[in-house]
Backbone as a printed PyTorch tensor [residue, N CA C, xyz], in Angstrom:
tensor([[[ 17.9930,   6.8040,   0.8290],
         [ 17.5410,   5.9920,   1.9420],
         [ 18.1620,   4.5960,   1.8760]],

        [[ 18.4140,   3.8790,   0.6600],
         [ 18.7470,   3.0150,   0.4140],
         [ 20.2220,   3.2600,   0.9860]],

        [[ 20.7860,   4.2440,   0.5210],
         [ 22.4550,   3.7190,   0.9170],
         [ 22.6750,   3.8490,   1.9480]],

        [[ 21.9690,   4.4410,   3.0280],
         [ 21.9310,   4.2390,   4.6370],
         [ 21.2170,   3.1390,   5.2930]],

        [[ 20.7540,   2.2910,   4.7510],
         [ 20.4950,   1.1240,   4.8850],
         [ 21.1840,   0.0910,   4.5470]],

        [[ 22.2070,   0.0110,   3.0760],
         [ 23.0610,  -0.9200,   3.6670],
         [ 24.2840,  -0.8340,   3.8620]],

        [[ 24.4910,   0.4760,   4.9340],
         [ 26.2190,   0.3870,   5.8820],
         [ 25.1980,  -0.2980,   6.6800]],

        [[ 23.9940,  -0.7810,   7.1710],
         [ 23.6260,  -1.4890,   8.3950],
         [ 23.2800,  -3.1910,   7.3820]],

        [[ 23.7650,  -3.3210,   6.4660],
         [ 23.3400,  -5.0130,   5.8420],
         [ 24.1540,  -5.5900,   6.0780]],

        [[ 25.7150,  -5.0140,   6.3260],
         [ 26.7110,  -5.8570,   6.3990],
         [ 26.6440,  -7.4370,   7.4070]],

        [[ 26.1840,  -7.9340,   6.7410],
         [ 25.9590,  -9.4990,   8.2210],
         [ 27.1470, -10.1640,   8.4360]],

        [[ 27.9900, -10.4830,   7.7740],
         [ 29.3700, -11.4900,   7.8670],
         [ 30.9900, -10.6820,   7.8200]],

        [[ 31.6100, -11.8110,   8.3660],
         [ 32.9330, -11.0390,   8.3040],
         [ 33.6410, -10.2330,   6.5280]],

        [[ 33.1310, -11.6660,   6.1850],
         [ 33.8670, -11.5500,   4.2230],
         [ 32.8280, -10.1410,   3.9260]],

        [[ 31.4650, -10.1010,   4.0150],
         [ 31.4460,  -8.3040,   3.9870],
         [ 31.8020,  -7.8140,   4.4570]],

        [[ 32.1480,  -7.3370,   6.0720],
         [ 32.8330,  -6.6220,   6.1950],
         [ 34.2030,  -6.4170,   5.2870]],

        [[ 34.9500,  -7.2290,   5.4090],
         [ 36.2030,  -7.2230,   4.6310],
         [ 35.9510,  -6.5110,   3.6970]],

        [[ 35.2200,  -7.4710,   2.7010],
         [ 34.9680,  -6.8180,   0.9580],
         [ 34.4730,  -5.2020,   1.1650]],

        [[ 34.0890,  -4.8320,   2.2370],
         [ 33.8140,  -3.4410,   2.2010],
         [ 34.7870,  -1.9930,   2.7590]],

        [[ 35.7250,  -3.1330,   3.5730],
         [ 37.0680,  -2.5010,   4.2390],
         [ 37.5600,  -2.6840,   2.8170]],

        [[ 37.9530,  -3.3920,   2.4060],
         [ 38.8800,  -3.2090,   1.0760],
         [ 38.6460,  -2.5240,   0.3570]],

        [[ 37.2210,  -2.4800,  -0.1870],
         [ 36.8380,  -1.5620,  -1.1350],
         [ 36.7480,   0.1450,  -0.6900]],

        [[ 37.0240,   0.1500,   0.4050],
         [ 37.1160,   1.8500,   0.9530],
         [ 38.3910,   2.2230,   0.8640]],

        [[ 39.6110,   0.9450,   1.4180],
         [ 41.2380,   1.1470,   1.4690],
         [ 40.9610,   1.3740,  -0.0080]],

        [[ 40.8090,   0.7660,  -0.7930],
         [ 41.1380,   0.9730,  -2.4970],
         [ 40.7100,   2.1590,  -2.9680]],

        [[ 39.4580,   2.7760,  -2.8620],
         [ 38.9400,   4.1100,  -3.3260],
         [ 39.8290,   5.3560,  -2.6050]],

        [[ 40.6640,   5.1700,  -1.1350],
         [ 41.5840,   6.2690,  -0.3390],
         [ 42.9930,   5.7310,  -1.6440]],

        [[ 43.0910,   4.6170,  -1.7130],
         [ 44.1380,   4.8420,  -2.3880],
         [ 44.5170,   5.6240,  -3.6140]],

        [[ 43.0610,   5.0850,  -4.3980],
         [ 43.3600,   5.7750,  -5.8930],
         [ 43.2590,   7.2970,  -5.6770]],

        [[ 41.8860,   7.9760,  -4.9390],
         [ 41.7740,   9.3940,  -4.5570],
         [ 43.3700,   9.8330,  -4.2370]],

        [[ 44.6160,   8.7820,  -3.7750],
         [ 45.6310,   9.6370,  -3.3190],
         [ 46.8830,   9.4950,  -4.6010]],

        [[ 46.2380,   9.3130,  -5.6840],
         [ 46.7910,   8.7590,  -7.1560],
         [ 47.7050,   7.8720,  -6.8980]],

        [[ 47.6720,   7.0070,  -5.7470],
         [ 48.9810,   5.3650,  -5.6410],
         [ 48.5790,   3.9290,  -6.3110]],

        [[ 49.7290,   3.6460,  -6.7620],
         [ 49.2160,   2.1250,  -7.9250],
         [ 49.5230,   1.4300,  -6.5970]],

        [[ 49.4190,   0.0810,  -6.5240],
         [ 49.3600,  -0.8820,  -5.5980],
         [ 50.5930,  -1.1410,  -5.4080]],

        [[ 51.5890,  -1.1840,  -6.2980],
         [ 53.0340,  -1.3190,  -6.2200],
         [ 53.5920,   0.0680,  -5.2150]],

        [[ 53.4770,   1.4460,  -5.7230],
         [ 53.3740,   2.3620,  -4.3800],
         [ 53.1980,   2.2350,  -3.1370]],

        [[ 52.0780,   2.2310,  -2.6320],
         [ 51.1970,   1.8790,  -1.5970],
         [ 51.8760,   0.6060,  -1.0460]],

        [[ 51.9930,  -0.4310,  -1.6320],
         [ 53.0280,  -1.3250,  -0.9180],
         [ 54.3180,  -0.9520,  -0.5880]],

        [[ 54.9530,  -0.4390,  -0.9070],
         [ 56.7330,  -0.1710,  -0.7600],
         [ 56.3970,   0.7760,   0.1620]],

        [[ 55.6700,   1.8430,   0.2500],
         [ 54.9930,   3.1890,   1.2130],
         [ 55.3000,   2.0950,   2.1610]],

        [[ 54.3850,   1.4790,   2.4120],
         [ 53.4700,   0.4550,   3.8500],
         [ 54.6690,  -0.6150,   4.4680]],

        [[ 55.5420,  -0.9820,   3.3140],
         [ 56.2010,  -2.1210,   3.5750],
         [ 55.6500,  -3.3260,   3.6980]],

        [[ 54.7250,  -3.6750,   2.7460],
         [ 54.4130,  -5.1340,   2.7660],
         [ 54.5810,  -5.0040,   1.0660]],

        [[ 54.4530,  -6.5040,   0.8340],
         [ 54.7030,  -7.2470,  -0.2560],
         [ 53.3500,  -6.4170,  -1.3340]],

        [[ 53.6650,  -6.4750,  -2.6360],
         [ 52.1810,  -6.1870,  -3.2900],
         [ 51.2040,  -7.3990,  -3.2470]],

        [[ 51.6080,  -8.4180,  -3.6960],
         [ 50.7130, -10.1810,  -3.3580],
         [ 49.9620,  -9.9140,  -2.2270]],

        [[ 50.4980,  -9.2390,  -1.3660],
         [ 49.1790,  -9.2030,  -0.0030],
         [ 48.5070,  -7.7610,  -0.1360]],

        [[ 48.9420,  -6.5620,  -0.6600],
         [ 47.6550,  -5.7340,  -0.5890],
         [ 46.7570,  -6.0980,  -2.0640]],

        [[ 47.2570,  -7.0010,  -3.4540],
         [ 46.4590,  -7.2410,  -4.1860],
         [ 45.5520,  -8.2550,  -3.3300]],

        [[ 45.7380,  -9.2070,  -2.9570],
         [ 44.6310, -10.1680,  -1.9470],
         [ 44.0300,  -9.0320,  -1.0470]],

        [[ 44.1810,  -8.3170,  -0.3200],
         [ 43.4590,  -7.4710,   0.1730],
         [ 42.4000,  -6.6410,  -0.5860]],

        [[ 42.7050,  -5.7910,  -1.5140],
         [ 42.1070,  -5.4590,  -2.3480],
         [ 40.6940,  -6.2220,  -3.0680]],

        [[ 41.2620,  -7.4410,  -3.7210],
         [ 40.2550,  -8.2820,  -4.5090],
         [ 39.8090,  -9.1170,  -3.3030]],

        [[ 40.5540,  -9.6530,  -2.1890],
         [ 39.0760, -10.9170,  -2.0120],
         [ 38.7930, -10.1790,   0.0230]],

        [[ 39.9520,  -9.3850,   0.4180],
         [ 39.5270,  -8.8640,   1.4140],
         [ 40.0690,  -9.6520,   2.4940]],

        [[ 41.2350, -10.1460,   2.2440],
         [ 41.7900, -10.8280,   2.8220],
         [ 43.4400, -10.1430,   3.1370]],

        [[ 43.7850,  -9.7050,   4.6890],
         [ 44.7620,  -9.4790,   4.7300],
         [ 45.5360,  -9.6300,   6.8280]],

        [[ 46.4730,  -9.8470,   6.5100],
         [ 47.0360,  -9.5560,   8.2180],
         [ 46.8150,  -8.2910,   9.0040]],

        [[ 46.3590,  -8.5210,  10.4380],
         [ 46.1230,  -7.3200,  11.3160],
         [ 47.6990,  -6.4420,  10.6250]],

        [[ 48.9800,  -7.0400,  11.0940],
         [ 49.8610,  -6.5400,  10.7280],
         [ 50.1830,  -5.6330,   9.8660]],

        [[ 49.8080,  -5.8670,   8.5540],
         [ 49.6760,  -5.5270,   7.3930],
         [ 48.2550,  -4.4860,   7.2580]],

        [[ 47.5560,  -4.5610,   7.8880],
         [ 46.2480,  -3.4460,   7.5400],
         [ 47.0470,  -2.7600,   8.4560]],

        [[ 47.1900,  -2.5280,   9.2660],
         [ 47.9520,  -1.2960,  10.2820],
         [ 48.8560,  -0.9500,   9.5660]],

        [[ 49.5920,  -1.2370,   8.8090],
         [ 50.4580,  -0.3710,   7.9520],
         [ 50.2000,   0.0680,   6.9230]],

        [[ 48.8910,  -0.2050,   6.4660],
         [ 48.2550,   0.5690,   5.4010],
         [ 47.5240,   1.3410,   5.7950]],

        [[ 46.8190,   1.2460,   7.0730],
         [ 46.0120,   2.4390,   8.1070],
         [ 46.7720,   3.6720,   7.9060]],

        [[ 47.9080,   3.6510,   8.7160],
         [ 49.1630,   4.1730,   9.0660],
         [ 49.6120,   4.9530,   8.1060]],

        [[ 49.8900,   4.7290,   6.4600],
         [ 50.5430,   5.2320,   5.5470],
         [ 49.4680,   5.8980,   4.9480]],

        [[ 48.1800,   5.3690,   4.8840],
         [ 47.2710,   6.4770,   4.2270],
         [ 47.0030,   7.6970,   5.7190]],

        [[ 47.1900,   7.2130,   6.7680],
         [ 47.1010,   8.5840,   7.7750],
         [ 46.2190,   8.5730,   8.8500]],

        [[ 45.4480,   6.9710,   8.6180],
         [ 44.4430,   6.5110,  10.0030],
         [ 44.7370,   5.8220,  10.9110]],

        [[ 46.0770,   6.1190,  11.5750],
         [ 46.7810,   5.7420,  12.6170],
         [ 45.8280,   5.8070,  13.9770]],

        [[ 45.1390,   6.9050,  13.8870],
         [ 44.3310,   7.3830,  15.1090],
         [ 42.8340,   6.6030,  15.0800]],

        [[ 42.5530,   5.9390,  13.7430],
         [ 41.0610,   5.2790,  13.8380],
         [ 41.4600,   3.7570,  13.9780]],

        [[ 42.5190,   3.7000,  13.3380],
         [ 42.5510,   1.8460,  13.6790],
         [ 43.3070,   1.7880,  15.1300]],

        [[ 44.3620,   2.8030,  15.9970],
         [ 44.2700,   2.7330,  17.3890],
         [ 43.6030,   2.9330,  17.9650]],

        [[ 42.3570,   3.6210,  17.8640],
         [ 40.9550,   3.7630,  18.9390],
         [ 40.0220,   2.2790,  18.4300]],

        [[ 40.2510,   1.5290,  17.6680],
         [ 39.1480,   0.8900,  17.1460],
         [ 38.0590,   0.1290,  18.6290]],

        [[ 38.6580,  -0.3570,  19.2680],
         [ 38.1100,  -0.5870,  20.5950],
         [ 38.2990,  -0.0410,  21.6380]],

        [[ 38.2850,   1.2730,  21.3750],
         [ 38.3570,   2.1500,  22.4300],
         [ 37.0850,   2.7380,  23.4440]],

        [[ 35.9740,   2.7670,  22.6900],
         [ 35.0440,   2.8510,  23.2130],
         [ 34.4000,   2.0750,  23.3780]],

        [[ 33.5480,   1.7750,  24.7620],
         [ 32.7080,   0.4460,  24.9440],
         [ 31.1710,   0.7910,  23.9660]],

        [[ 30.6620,  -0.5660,  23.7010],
         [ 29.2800,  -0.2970,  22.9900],
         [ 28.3590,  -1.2010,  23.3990]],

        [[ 26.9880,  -0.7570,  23.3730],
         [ 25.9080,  -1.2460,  24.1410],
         [ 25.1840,  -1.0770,  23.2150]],

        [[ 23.8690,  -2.2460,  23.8390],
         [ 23.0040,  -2.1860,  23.2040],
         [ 21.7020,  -2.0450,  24.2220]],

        [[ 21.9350,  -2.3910,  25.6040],
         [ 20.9170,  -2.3670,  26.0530],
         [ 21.2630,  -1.3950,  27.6660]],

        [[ 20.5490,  -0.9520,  28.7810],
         [ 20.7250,  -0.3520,  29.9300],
         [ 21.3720,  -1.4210,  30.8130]],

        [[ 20.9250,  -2.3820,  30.4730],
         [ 21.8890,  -3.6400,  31.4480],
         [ 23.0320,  -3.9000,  30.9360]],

        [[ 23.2710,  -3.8820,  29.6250],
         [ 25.0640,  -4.2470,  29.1140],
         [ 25.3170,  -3.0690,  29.8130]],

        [[ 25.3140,  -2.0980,  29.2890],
         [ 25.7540,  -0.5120,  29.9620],
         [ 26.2680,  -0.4450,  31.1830]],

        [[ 25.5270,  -1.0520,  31.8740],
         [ 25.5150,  -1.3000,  33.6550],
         [ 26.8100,  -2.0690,  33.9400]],

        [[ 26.5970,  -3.3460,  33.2510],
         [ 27.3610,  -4.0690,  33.5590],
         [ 29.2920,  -3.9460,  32.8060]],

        [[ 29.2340,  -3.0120,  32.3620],
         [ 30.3100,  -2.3970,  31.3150],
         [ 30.9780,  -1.6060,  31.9760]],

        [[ 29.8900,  -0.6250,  33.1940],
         [ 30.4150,   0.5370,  34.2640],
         [ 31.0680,  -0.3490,  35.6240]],

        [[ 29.8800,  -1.5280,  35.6820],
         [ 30.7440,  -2.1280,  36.7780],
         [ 32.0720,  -3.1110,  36.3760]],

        [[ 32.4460,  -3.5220,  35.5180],
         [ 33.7350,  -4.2660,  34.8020],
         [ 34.9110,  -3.3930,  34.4410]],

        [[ 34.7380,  -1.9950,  34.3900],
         [ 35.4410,  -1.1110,  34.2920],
         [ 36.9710,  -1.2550,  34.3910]],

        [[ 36.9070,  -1.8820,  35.8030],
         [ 38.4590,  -1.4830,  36.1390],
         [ 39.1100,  -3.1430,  36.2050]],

        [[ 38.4990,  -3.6480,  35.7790],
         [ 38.4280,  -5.4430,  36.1600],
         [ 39.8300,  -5.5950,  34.6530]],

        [[ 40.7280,  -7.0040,  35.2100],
         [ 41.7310,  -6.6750,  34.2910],
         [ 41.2390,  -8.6210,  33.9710]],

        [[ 40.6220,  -9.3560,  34.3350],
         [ 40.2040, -10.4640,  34.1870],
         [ 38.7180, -10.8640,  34.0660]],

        [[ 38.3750, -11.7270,  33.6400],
         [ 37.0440, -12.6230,  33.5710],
         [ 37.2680, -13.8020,  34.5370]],

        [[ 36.4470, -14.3930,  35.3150],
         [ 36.0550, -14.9380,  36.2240],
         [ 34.7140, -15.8110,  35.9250]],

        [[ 34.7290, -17.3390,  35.3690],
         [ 33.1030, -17.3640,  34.9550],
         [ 32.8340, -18.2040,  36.7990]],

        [[ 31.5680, -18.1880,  37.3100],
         [ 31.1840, -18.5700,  38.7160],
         [ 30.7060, -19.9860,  38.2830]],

        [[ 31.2110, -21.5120,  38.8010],
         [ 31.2030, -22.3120,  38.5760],
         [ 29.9970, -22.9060,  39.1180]]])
């Protein structure tokens, strides 16, 4: 019960991160790659997937090519693919913005 309670604790970005990293790191080792691998694979430097790794810090750029090389090309291109709600009025207002290619605030 506990560990389904906190994928919902995450409150801040640096958790998120620290928890994106720590999942990229566990796909990595499961795929037996040292960090030096996995970098030359991806084409970025190792200095940036070790900062990724330890403090969770890395470029959109650079996580898409580590998406990509471990094989989640298709989850980090949908990442905002679907709209999300929380209430019957966001919802509403999500169906009517639909096709809208701008924001407009009414002065």
């Amino acid at each position: 019960m506990l560990s389904v309670l906190e994928d919902y604790a995450l409150e801040s970005e640096a958790d998120i991160a620290l928890k994106l990293a720590e999942d990229f790191r566990h796909r990595r080792i499961e795929k037996n790659l040292t960090r030096e691998e996995m970098a030359q694979m991806a084409g970025i430097a190792v200095s940036n997937l070790v900062r990724f790794e330890q403090k969770g810090l890395i470029s959109l750029k650079n996580l898409i090519a580590l998406a990509m090389t471990l094989g989640y090309s298709s989850e980090i291109n949908n990442l905002f693919a679907t709209p999300k709600y929380t209430t019957m009025e966001e919802l509403t207002q999500i169906r009517k913005n639909a096709n809208k290619k701008k924001v407009y605030k009414k002065s």
